[in-house]
C-alpha atoms as one frame of an Amber mdcrd trajectory, in Angstrom:
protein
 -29.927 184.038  91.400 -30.126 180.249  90.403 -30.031 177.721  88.326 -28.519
 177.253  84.228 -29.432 176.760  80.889 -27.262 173.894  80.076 -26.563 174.127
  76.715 -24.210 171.732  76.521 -19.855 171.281  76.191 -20.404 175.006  74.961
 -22.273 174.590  71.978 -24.146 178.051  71.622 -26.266 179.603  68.857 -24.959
 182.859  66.731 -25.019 185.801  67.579 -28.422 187.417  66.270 -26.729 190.631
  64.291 -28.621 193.522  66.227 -26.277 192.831  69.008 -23.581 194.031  66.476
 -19.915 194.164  68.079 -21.480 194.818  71.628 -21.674 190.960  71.635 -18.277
 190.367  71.858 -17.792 193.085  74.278 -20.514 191.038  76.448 -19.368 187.576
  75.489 -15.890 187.484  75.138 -14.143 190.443  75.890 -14.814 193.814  77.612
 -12.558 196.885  76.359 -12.028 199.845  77.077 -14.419 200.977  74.425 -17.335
 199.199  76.899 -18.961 202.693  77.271 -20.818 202.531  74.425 -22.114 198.871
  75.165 -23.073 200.515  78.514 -24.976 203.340  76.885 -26.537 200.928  74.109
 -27.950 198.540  77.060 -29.102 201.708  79.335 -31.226 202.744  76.469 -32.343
 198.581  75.620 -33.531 198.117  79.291 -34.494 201.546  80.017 -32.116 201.775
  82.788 -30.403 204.912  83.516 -28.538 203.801  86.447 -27.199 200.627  84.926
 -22.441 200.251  84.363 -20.959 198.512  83.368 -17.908 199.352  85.348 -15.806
 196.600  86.694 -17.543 193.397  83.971 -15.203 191.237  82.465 -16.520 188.463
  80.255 -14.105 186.226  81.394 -15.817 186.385  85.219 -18.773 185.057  83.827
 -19.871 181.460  85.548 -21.248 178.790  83.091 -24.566 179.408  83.868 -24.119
 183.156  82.929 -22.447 182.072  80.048 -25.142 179.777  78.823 -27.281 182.682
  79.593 -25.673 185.182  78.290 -25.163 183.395  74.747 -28.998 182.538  75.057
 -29.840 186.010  75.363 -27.587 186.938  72.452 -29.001 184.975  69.412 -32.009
 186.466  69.631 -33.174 190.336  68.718 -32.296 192.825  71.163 -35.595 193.841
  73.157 -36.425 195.451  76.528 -36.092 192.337  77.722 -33.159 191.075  76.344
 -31.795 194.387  77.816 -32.817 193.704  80.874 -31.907 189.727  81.410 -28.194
 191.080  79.957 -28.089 194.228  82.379 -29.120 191.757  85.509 -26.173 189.565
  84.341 -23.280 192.100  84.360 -24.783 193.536  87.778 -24.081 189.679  89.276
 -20.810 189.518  87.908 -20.004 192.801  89.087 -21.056 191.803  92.568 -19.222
 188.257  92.347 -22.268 186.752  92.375 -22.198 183.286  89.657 -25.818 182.647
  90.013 -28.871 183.609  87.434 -32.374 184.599  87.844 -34.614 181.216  87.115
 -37.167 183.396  85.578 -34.546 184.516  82.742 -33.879 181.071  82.419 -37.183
 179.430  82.056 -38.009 182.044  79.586 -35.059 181.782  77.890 -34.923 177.565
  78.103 -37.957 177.824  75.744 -36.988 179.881  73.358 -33.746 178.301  73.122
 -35.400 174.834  71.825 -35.746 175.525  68.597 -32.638 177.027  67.899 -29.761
 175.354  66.136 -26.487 174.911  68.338 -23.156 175.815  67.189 -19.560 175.220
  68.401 -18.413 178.798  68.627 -20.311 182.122  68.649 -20.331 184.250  65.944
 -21.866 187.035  63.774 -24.250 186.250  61.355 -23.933 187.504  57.857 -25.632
 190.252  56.542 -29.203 189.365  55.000 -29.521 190.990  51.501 -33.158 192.233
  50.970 -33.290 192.540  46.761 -36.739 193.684  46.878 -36.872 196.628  49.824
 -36.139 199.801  48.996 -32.150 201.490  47.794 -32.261 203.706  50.962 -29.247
 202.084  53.022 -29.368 200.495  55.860 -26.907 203.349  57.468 -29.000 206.454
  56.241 -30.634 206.849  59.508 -27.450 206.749  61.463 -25.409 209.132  59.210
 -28.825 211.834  59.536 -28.346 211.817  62.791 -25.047 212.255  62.996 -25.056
 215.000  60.853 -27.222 216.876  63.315 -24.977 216.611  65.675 -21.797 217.419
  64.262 -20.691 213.655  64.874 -17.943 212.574  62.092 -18.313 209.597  60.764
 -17.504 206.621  58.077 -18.939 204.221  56.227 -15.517 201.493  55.365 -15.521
 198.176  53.661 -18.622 197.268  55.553 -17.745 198.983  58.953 -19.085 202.388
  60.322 -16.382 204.255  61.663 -17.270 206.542  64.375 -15.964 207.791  68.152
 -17.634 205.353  70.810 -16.943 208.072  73.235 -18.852 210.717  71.260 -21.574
 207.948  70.816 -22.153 206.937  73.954 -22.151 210.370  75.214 -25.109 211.029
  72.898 -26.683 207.617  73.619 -27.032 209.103  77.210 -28.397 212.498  76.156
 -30.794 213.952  78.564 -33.390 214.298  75.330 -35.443 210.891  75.120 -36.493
 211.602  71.418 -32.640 211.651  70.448 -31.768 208.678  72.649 -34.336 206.695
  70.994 -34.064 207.755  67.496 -30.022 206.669  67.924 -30.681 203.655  69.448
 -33.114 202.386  66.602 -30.593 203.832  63.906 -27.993 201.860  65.684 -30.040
 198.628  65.865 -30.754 199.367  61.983 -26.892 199.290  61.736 -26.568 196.236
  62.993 -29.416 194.303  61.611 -27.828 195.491  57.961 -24.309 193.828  58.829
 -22.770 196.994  59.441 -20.242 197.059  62.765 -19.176 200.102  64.287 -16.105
 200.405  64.998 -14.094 202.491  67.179 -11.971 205.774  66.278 -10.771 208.482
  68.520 -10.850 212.055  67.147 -12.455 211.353  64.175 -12.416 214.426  61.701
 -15.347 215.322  58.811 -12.260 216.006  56.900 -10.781 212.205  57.276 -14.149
 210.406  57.718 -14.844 211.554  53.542 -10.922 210.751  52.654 -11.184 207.335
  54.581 -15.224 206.247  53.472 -16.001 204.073  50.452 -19.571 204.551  50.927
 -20.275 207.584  52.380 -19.638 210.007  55.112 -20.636 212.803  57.222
């Protein structure tokens, strides 16, 4: 793995919102939560095999860095799954180098975009002419099939990342894909998810100021 995109004293582009909060496990931070990042990228870059076991942003080298936030501001893809999937491998394997081709590609694309001193979530885009159905619908549906609790709070969807990822890496494709788009809908609305640990139907509809399942 070689060269950088050098974008420059640190200046990076936001966050594009279908990343949702898995940016910042990427970026800045990795919890202990990661397992659902790890399930959401397995699914993006169509990589069963792929952990996330052992990253830590902070291990990233610049270049991965200035990769890393290139990747991020713009939709997650196959691709982007992919280019983000090689990067935690390296840094897993204490290797600071990138693959050129990621950057080339990457370099371009970058161009047009406007820099920015930090990273950071965009805001939600309000569409006044689509349709009332929210944005979380999808997500809840799904859910609801599978006996996953979950709440809609002041803009955040409350939900076990354990019981998430575990269904994020369901042996059924059609489930795994449907929940990965639903989830990607999430994000692209605004919404975060956000973790919480033996999450009850009963307290997701005392807790929810939007809805609940």
């Amino acid at each position: 793995m070689t060269d950088s995109i050098n974008t420059q004293v640190q200046l990076h582009p936001s966050f594009h919102r279908g990343w949702g909060g898995f940016a910042e496990e990427l970026f800045h931070y990795t919890s202990r939560y990661y397992f659902a990042t790890e399930a959401f990228l397995r699914n993006l870059a169509n990589d069963r095999d792929f952990s996330m076991g052992g990253y830590k942003a902070a291990r990233l080298s610049v270049p991965q860095r200035d990769l890393m936030a290139a990747v991020l501001s713009f939709e997650p893809d196959k691709r982007a799954g992919v280019t983000v999937t090689t990067i935690v491998s390296a840094v897993r394997n204490q290797d600071p180098g990138v693959e050129q081709d990621w950057v080339d590609i990457y370099r371009r694309k970058m161009a047009s975009l406007p820099k920015r001193e930090t990273l950071r979530l965009r805001n939600p885009v309000v569409e006044h002419d689509m349709p009332s159905v929210p944005a979380y619908d999808p997500f809840l549906s799904i859910a609801e099939r599978l006996q996953m609790p979950v709440a809609v709070v002041d803009g955040h969807v409350e939900v076990s990342l354990h019981s998430l990822a575990e269904h994020l890496d369901s042996a059924n494709s059609t489930l795994r894909a449907n929940l990965q788009s639903a989830v990607l809908q999430l994000h692209n609305a605004g919404y975060v998810l956000r973790n919480h640990p033996h999450l009850t139907h009963s307290e997701a509809h005392q807790i929810a100021d939007e809805d609940a399942v």
